[in-house]
C-alpha positions as CSV (number, residue, x, y, z in Angstrom):
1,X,-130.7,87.7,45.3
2,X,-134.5,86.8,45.1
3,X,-135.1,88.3,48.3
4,X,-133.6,91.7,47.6
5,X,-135.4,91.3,44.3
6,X,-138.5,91.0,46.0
7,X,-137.7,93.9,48.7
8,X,-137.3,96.4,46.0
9,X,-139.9,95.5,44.1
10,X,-142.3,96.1,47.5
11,X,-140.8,99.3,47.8
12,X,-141.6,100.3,44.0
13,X,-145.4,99.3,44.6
14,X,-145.4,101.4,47.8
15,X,-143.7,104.6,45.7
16,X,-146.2,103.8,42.5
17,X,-149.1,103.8,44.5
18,X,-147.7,106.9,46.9
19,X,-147.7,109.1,43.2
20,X,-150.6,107.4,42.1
21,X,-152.8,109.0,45.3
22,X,-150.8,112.4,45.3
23,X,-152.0,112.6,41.2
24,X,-155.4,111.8,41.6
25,X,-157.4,115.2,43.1
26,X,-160.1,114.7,45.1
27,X,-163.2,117.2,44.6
28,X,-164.7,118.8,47.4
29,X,-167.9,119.5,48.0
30,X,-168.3,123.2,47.8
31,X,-171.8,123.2,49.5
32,X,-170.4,120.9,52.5
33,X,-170.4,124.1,55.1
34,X,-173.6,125.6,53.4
35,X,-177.6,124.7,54.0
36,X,-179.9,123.9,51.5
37,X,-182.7,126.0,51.5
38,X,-184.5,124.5,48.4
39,X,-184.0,122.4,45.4
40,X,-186.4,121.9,42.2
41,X,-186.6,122.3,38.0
42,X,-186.4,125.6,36.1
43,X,-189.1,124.7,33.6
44,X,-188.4,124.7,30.4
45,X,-184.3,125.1,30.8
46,X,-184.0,121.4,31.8
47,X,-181.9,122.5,34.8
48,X,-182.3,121.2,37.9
49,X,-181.8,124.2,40.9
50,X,-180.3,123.9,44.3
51,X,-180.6,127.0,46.8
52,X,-178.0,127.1,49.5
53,X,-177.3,129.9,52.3
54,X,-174.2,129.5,54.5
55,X,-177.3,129.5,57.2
56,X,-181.2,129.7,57.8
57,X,-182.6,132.0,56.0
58,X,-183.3,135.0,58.4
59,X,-184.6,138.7,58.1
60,X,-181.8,140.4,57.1
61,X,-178.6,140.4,54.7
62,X,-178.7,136.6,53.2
63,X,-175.3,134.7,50.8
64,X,-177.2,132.8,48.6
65,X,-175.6,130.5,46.6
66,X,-177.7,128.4,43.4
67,X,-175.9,124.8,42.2
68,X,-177.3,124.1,38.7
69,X,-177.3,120.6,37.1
70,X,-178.3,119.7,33.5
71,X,-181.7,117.8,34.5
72,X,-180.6,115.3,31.6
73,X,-177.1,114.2,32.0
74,X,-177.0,115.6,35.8
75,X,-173.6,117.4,35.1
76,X,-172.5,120.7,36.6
77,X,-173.6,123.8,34.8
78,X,-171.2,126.3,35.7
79,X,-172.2,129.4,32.8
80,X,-176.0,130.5,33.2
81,X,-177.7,133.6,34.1
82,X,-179.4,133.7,37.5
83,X,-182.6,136.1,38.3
84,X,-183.9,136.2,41.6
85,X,-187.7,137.7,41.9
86,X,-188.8,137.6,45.4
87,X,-192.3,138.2,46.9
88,X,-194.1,138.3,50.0
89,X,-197.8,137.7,49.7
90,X,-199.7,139.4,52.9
91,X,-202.7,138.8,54.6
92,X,-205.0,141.3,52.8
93,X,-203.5,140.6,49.6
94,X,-200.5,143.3,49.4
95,X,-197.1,142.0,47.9
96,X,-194.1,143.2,47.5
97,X,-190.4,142.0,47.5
98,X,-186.8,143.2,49.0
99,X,-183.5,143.7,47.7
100,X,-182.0,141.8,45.7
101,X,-177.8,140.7,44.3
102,X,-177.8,138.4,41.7
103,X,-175.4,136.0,40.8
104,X,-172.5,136.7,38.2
105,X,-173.0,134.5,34.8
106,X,-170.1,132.4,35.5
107,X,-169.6,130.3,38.7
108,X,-166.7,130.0,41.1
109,X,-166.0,126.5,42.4
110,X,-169.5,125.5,40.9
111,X,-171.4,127.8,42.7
112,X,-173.3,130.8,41.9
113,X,-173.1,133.4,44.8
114,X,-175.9,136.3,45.0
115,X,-177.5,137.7,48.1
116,X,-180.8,138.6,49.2
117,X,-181.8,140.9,51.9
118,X,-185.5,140.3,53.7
119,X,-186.8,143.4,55.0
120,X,-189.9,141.0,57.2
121,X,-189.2,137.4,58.5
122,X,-192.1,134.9,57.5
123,X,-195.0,134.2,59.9
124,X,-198.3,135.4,60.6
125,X,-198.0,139.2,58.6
126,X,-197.4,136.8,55.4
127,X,-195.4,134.0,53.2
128,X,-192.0,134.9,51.4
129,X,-191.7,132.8,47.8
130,X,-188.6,132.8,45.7
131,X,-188.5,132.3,42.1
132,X,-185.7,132.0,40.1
133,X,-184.9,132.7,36.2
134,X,-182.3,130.3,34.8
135,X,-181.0,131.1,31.3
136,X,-179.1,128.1,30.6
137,X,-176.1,129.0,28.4
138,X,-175.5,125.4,27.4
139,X,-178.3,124.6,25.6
140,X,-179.6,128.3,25.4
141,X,-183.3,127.8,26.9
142,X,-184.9,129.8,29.6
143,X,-187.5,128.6,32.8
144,X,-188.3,129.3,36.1
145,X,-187.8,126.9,39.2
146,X,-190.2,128.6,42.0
147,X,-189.8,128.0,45.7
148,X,-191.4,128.5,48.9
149,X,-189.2,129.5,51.8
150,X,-189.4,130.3,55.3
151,X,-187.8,133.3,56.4
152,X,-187.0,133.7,60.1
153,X,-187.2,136.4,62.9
154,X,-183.5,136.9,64.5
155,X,-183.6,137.7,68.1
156,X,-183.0,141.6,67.2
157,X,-183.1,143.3,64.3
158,X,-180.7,142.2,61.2
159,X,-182.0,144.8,58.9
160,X,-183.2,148.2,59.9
161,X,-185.1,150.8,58.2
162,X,-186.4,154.5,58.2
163,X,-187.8,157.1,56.3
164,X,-185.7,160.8,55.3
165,X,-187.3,164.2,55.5
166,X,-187.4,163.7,51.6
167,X,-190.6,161.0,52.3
168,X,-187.4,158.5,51.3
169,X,-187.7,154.9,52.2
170,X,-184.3,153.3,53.1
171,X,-183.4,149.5,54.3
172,X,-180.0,149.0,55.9
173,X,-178.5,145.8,56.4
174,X,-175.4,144.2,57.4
175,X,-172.9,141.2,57.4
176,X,-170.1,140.0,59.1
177,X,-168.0,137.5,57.7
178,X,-167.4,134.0,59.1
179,X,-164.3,133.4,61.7
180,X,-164.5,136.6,63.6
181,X,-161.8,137.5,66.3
182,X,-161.0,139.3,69.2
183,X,-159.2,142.4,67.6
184,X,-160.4,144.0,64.4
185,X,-162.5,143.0,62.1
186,X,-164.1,143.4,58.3
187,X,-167.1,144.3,58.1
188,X,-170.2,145.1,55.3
189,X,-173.0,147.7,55.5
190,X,-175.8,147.5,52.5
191,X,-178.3,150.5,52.1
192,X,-181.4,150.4,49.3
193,X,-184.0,153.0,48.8
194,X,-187.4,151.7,48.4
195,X,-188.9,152.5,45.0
196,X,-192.1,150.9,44.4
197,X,-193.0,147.1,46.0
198,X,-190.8,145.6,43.9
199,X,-188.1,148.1,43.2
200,X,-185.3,148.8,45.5
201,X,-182.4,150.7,44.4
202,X,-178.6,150.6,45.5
203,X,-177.5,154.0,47.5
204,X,-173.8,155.6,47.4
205,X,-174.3,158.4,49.1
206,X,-174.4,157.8,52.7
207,X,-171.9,158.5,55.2
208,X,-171.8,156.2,58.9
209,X,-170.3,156.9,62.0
210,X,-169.6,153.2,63.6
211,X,-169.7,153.6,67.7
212,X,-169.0,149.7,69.3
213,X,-170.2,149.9,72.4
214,X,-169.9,146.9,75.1
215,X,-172.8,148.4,77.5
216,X,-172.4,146.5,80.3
217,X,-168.8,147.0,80.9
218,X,-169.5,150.9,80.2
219,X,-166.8,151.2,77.5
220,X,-166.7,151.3,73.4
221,X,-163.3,150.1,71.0
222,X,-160.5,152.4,69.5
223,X,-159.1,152.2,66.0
224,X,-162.6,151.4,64.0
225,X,-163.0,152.0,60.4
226,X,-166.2,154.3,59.8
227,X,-167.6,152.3,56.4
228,X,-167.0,153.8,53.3
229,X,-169.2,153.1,49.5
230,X,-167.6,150.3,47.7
231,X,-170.0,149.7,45.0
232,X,-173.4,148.8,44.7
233,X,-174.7,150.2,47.8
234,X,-172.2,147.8,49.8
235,X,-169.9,149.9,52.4
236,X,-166.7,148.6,53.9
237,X,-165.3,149.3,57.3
238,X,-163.4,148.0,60.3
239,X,-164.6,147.3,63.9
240,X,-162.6,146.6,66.5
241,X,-163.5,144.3,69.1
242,X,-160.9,144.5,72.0
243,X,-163.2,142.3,73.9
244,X,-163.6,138.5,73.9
245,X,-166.9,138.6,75.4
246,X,-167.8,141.5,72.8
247,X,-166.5,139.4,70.1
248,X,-168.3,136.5,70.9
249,X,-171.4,138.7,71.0
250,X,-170.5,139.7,67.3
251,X,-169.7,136.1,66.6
252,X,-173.5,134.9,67.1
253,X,-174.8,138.2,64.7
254,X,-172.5,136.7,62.0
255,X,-174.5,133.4,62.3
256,X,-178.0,134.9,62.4
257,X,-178.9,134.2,65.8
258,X,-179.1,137.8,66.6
259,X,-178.3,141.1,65.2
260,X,-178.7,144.2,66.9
């Protein structure tokens, strides 16, 4: 009798701890596939400011994502409202910014997702600085956390731009999203008109014809999705890549390392 006392005993342990593990959730990170880009204090809102993209920042269509800690108690702040104010300061002493998405007021799994789109990489034309206006909702102060970042030149262009027989200025960019496949694919097209250096405006009334084209096998894709205005100057559409090679190809533009 002691023995099969002991024996279920064992077994109760083993099926205690077994619930014990299954109850307990473990957090994940939610910047564990992203790159930190920056991280510093928003004066005078005691928050501390991280700056993540899901890669280097490049010239182009940039996912920015801000993490924001009480600089006190170093908890999560997961309610604020997020400014970005970008600038370029050029040799000769022009400035101007680029397009900007700022993040919603409330995060989603801790992080606050906005984008930015660089219409010059960094390097010898001039230096890109980002600063950023937190409006901490949990203790109801304002600052600004300022950065320097380093914007880099993709192998072709990420972002394009042109000017309309209307003397318009107009920036294009795009983005593909992460995990793309042979066979058809989302896909994003952004388009800003140039206002003044540091005003660029969202456009809805563009029309594209997409073409995919795989030049040195001589032949394009059927069954493509011309983009269409979704809101805020984004379009959506579908491209169909019924080529692993062209894929591929595609699969290297979604990561930065060239766009073209």
């Amino acid at each position: 009798m002691k023995t099969l006392f002991s024996k279920y005993t064992f077994l109760f342990i083993l099926t205690a701890a077994a619930f014990s593990c299954t109850d307990n959730e473990i957090e994940i990170d939610p910047t564990a596939d992203l790159t930190k880009i920056a991280e510093g204090f928003a004066i005078g809102a005691a928050t501390k400011v991280e700056v993540w993209s899901d890669q280097d920042l490049f010239a182009g269509y940039n996912n920015i994502f801000i993490t924001l800690y009480d600089s006190v108690s170093g908890s999560r702040l997961t309610k604020a409202t997020i400014e970005f104010y970008p600038e370029m300061s050029m040799m000769g002493g022009m400035k101007h910014a680029c397009p900007v998405e700022n993040p919603a007021a409330d995060a989603v799994n801790n992080l606050f997702q906005g984008a930015l789109l660089f219409i010059m990489p960094s390097g010898d034309m001039g230096a890109w600085n980002l600063e950023i206006k937190i409006q901490n909702s949990a203790n109801n102060k304002t600052g600004m956390a300022s950065f320097p970042v380093t914007v880099g030149n993709p192998t072709n262009a990420c972002m394009k731009s042109f000017v309309t027989d209307a003397s318009e200025k107009i920036f294009v960019g795009y983005s593909f999203p992460k995990g793309m496949k042979v066979g058809v694919n989302d896909f994003e097209v952004m388009v800003y008109q140039k206002m003044g250096n540091y005003e660029f405006v969202p456009m809805e009334n563009y029309s594209f014809v997409l073409t995919p084209e795989m030049p040195s096998m001589d032949h394009g894709s059927p069954n493509n999705v011309n983009p269409t205005h979704a809101g805020q100057g984004h379009y959506k559409g579908k491209v169909n890549f019924n080529d692993r090679w062209l894929a591929l190809k595609f699969k290297d533009i979604a990561r930065g390392r060239t766009c073209n």
